[in-house]
VEXLUMGU-215325 format. One record per atom (N, C-alpha, C): residue number from 1; chain; atom name; x, y, z. Coordinates in steps of 0.02 Angstrom, whole numbers. Example, Ala and Ser with C-alpha at 12.3 -4.5 7.8 and 13.67 -1.06 7.14 Angstrom:
BEGIN
+-------+-------+------+--------+--------+--------+
| pamar | vexlo | tiba |     xx |     yy |     zz |
+-------+-------+------+--------+--------+--------+
|     1 |     A |    N |    660 |   -284 |    390 |
|     1 |     A |   CA |    615 |   -225 |    390 |
|     1 |     A |    C |    660 |   -165 |    390 |
|     2 |     A |    N |    642 |   -112 |    354 |
|     2 |     A |   CA |    684 |    -53 |    357 |
|     2 |     A |    C |    645 |      2 |    394 |
+-------+-------+------+--------+--------+--------+
***
This chain:
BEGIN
+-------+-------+------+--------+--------+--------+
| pamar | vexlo | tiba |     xx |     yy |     zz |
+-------+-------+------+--------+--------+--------+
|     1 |     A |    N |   2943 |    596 |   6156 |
|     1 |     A |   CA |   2900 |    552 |   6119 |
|     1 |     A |    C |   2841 |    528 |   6158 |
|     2 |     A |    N |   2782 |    495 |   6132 |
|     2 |     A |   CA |   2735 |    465 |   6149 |
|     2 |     A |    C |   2746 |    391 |   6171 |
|     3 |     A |    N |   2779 |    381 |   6222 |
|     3 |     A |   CA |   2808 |    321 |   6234 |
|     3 |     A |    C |   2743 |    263 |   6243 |
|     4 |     A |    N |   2692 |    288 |   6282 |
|     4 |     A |   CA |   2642 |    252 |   6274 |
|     4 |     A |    C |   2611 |    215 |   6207 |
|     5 |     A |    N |   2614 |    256 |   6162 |
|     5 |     A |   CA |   2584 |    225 |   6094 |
|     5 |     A |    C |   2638 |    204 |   6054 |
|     6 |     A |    N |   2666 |    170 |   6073 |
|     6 |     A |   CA |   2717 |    137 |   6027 |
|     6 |     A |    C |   2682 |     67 |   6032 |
|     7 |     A |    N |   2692 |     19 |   5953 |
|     7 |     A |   CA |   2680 |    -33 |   5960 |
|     7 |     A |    C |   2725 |    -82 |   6016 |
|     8 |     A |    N |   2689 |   -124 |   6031 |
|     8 |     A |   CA |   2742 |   -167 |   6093 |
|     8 |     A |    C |   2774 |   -234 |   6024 |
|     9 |     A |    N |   2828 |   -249 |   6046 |
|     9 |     A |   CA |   2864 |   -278 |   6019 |
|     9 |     A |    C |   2839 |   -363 |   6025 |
|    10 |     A |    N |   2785 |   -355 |   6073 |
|    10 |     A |   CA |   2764 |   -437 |   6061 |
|    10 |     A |    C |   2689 |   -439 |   6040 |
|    11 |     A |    N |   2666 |   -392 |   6000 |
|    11 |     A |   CA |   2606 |   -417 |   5973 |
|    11 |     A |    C |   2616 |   -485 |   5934 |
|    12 |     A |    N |   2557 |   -498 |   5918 |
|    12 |     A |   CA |   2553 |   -553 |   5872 |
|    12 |     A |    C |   2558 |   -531 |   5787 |
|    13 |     A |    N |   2605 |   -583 |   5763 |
|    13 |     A |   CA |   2633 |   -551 |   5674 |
|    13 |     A |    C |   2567 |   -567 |   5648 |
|    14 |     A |    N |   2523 |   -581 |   5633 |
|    14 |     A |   CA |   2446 |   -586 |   5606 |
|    14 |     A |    C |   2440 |   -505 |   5617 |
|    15 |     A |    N |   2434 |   -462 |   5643 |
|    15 |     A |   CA |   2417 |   -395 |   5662 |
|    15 |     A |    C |   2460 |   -361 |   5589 |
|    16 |     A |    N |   2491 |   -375 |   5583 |
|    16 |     A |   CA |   2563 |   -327 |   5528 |
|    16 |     A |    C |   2501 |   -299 |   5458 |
|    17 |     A |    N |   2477 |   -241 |   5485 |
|    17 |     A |   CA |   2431 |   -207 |   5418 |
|    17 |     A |    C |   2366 |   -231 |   5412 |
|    18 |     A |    N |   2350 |   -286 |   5446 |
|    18 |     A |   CA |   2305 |   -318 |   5436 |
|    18 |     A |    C |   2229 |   -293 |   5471 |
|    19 |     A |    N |   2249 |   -286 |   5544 |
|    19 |     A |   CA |   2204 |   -252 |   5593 |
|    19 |     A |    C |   2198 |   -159 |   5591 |
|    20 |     A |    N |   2229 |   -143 |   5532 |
|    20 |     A |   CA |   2236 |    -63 |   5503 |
|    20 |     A |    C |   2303 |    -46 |   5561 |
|    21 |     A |    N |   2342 |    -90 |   5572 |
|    21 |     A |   CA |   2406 |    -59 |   5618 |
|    21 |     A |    C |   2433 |    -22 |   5543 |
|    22 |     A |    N |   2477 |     42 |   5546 |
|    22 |     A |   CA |   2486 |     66 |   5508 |
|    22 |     A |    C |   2570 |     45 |   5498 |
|    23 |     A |    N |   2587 |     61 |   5429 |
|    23 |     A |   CA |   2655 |     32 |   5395 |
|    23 |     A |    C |   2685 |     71 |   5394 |
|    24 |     A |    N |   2740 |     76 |   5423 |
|    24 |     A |   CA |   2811 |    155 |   5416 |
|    24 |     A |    C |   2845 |    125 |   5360 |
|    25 |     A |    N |   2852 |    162 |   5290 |
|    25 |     A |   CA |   2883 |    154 |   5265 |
|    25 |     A |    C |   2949 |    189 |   5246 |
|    26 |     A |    N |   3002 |    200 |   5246 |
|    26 |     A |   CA |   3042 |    258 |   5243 |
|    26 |     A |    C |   3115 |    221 |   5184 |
|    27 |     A |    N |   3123 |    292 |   5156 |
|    27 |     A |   CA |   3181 |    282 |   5102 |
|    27 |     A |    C |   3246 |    305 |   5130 |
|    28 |     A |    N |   3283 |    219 |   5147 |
|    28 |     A |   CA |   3337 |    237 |   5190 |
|    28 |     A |    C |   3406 |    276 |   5135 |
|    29 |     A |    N |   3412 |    260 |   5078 |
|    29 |     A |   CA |   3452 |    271 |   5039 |
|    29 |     A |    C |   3424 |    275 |   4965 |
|    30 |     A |    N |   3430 |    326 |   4931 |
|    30 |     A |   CA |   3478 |    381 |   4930 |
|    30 |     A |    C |   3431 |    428 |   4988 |
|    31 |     A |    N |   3499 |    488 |   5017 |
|    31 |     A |   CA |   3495 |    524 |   5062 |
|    31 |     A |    C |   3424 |    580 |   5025 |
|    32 |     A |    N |   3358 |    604 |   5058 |
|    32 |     A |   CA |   3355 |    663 |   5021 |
|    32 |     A |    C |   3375 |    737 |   5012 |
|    33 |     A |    N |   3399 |    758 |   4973 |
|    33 |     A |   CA |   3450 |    820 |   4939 |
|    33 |     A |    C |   3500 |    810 |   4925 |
|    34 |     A |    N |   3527 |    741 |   4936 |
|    34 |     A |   CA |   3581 |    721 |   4891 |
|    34 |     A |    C |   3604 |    730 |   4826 |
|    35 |     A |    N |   3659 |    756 |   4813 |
|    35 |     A |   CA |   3690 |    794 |   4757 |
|    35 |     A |    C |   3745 |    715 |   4732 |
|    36 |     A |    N |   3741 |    684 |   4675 |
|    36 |     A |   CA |   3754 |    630 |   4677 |
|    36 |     A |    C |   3791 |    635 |   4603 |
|    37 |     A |    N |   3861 |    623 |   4579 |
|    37 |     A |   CA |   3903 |    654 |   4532 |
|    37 |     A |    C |   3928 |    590 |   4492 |
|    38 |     A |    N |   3899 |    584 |   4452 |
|    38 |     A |   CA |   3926 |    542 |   4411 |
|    38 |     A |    C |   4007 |    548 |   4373 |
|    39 |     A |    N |   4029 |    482 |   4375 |
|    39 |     A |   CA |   4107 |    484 |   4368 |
|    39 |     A |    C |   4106 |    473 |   4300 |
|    40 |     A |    N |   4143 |    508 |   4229 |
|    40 |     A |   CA |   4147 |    498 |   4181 |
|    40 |     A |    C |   4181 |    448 |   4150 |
|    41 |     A |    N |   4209 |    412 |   4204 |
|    41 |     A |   CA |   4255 |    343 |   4170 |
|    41 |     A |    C |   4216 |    298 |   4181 |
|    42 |     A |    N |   4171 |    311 |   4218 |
|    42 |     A |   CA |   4100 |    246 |   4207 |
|    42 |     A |    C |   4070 |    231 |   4166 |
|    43 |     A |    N |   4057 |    156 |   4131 |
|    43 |     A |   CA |   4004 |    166 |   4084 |
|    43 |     A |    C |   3937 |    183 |   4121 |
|    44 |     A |    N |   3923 |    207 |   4074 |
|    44 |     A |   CA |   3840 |    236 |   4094 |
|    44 |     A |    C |   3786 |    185 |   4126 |
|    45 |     A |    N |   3798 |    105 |   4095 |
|    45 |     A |   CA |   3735 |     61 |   4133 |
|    45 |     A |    C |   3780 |     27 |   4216 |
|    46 |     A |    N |   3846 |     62 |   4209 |
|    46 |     A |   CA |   3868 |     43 |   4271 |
|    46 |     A |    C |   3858 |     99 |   4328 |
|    47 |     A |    N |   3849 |    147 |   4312 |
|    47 |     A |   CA |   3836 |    204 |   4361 |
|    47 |     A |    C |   3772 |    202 |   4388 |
|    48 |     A |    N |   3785 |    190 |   4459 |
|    48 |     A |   CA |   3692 |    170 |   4495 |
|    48 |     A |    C |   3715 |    198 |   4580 |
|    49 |     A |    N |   3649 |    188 |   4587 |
|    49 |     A |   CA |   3642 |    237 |   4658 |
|    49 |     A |    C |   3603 |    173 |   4686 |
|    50 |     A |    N |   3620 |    150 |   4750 |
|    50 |     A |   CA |   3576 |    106 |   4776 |
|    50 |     A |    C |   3489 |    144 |   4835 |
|    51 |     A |    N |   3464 |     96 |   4795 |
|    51 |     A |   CA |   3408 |    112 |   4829 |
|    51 |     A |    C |   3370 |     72 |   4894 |
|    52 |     A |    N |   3383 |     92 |   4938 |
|    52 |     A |   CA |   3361 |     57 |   5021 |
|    52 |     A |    C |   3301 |     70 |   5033 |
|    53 |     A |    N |   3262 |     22 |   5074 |
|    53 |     A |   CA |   3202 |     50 |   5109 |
|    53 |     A |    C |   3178 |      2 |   5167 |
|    54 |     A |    N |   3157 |     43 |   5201 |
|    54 |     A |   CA |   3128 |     39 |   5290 |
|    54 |     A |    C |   3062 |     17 |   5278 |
|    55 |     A |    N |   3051 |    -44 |   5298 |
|    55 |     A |   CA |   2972 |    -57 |   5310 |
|    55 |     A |    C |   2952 |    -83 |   5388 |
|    56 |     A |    N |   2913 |    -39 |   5423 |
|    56 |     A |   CA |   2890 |    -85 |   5495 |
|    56 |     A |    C |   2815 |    -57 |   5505 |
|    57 |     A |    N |   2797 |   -141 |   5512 |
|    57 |     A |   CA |   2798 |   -178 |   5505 |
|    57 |     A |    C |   2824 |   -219 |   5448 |
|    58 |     A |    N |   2888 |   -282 |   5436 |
|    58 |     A |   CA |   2891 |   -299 |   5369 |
|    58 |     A |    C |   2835 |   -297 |   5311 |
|    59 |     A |    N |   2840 |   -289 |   5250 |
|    59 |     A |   CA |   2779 |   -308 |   5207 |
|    59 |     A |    C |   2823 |   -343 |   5175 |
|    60 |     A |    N |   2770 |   -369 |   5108 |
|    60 |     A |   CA |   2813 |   -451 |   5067 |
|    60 |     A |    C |   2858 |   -407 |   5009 |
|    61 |     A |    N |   2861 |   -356 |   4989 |
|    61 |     A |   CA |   2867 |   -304 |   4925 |
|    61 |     A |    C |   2836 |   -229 |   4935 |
|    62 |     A |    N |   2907 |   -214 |   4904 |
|    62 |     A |   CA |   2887 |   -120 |   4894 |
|    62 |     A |    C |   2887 |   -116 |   4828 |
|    63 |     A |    N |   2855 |    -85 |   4820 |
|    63 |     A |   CA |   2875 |    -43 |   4719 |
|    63 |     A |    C |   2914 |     10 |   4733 |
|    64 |     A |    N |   2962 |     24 |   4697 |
|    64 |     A |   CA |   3008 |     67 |   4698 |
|    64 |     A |    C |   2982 |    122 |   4633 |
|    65 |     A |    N |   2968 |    178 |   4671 |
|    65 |     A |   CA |   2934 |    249 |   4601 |
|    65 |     A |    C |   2985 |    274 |   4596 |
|    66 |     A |    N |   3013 |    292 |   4521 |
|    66 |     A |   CA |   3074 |    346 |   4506 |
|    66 |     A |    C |   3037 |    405 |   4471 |
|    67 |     A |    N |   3022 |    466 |   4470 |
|    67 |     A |   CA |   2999 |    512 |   4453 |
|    67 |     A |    C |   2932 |    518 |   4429 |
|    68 |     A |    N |   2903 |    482 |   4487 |
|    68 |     A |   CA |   2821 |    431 |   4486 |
|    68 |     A |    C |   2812 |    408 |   4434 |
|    69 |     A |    N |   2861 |    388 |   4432 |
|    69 |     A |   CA |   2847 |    317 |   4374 |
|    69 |     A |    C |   2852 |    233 |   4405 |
|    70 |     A |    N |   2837 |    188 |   4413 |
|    70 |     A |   CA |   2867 |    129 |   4428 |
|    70 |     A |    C |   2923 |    108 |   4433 |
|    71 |     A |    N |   2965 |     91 |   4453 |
|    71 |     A |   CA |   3029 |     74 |   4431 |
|    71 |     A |    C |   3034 |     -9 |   4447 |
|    72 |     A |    N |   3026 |    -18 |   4511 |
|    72 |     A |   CA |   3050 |    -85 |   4498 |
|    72 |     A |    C |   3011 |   -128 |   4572 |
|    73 |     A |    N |   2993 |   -178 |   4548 |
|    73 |     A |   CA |   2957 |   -227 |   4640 |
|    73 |     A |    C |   3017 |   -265 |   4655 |
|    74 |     A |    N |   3029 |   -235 |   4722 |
|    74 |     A |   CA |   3064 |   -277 |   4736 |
|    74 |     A |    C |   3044 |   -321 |   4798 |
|    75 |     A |    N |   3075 |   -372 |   4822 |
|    75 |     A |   CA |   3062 |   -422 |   4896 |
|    75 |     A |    C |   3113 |   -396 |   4941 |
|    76 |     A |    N |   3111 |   -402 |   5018 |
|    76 |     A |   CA |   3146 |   -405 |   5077 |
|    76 |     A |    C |   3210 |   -433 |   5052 |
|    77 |     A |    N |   3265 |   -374 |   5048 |
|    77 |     A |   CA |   3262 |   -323 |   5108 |
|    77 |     A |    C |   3232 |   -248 |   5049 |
|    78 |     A |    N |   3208 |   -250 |   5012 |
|    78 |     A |   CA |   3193 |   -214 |   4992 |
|    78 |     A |    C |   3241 |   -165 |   4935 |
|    79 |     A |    N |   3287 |   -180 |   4916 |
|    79 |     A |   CA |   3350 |   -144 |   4870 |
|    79 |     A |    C |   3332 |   -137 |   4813 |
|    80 |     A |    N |   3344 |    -99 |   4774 |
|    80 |     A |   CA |   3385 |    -84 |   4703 |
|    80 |     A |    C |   3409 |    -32 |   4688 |
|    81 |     A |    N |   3441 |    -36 |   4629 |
|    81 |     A |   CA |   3509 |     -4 |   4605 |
|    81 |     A |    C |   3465 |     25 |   4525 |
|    82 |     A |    N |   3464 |    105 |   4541 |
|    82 |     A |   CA |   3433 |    138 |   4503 |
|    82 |     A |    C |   3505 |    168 |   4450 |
|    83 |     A |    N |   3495 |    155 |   4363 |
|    83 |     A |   CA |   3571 |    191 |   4344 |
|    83 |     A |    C |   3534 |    274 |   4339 |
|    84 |     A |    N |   3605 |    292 |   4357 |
|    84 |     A |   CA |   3603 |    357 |   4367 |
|    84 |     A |    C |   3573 |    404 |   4291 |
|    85 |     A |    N |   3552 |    463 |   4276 |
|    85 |     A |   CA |   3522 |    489 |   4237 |
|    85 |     A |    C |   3553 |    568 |   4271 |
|    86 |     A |    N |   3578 |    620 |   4200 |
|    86 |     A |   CA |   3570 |    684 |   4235 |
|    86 |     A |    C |   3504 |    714 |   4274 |
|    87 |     A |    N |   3520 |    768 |   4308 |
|    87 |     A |   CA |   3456 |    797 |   4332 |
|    87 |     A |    C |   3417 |    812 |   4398 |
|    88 |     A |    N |   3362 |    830 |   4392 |
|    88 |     A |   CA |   3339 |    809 |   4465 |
|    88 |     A |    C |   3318 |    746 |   4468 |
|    89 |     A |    N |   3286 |    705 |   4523 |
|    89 |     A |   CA |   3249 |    644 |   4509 |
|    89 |     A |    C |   3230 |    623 |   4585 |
|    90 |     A |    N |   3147 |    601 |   4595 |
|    90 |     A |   CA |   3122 |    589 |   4657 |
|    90 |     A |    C |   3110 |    505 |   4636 |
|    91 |     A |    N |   3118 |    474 |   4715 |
|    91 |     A |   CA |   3126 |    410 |   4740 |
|    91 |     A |    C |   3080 |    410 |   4804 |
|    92 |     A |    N |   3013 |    367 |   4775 |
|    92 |     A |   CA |   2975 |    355 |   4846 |
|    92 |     A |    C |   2980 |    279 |   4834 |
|    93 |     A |    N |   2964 |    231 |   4892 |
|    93 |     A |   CA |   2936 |    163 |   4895 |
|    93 |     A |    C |   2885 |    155 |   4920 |
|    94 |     A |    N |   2845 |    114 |   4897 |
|    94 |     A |   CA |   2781 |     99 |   4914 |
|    94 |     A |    C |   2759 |     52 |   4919 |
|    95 |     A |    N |   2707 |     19 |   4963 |
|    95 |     A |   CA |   2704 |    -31 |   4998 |
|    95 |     A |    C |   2648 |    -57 |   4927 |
|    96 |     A |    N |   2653 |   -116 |   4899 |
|    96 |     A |   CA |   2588 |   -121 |   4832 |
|    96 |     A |    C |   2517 |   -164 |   4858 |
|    97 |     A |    N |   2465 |   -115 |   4828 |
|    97 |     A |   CA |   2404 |   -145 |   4841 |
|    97 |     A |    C |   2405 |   -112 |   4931 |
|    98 |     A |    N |   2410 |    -61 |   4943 |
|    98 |     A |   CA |   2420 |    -40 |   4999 |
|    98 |     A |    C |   2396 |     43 |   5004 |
|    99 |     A |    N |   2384 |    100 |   5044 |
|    99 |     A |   CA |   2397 |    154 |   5033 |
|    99 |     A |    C |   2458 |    184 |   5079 |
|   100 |     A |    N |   2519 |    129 |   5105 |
|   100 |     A |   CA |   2574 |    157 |   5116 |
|   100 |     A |    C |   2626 |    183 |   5087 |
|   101 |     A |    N |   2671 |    214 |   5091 |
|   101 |     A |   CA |   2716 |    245 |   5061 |
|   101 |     A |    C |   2751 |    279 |   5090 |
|   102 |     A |    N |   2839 |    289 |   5061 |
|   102 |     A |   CA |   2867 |    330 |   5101 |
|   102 |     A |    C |   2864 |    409 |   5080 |
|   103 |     A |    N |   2906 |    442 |   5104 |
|   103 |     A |   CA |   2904 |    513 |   5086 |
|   103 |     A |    C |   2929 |    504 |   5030 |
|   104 |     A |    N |   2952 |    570 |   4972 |
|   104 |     A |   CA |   2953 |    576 |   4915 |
|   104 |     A |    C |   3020 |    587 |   4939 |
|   105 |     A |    N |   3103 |    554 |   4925 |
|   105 |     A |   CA |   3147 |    585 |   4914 |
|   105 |     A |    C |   3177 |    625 |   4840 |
|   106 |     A |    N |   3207 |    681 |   4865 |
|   106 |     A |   CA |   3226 |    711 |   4791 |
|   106 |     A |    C |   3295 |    708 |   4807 |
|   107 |     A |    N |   3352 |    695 |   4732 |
|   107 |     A |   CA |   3409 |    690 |   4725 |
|   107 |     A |    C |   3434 |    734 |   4661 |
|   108 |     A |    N |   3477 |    759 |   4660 |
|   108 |     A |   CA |   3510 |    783 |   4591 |
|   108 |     A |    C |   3575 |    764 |   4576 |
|   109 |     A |    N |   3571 |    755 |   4508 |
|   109 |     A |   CA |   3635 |    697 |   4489 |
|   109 |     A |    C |   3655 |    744 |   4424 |
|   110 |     A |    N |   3714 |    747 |   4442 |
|   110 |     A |   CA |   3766 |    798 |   4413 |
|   110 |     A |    C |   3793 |    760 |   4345 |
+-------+-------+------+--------+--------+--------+
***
């Protein structure tokens, strides 16, 4: 790694996006290529996949995109619980009013 360019852990929090430090955003859960099987004794609005996400620097809210669509804003720590749907289906988060974002995860749900 580039050990040199890592942010140092004691900047000042005024810096967080502000001074163009850039935002890692990453989609800790669901895994991407996850093959994800819905159980038939579930009702259907109970069957959900939780949705995680990595922000560093913190931000105040991610929007959560389900098949670039919106899905849902959420606050720190950043969660929700998407119900499951057959199919394929991609999950990015994104930092709002921002041009961060994480990668596009894709999942298929059996």
């Amino acid at each position: 790694g580039s050990a040199g360019f890592a942010a140092s852990p004691d900047r000042p929090a005024r810096s967080v996006g502000g001074d163009g430090a850039p935002v890692r955003v990453r989609v800790a859960s669901p895994e991407h290529g996850a093959r994800l099987v819905r159980d038939p004794e579930t009702p259907p609005g109970l069957a959900t996949v939780a949705l995680a996400a990595v922000v560093e620097p913190a931000a105040g809210q991610v929007v959560w995109f389900v098949d670039g669509a919106p899905f849902r804003t959420v606050d720190r720590p950043y969660a929700a619980r998407w119900p499951l749907k057959p199919g394929v289906h991609t999950f990015q988060a994104r930092v709002p009013y921002t041009p961060y974002a994480s990668r596009i995860v894709q999942v298929t749900v059996e």
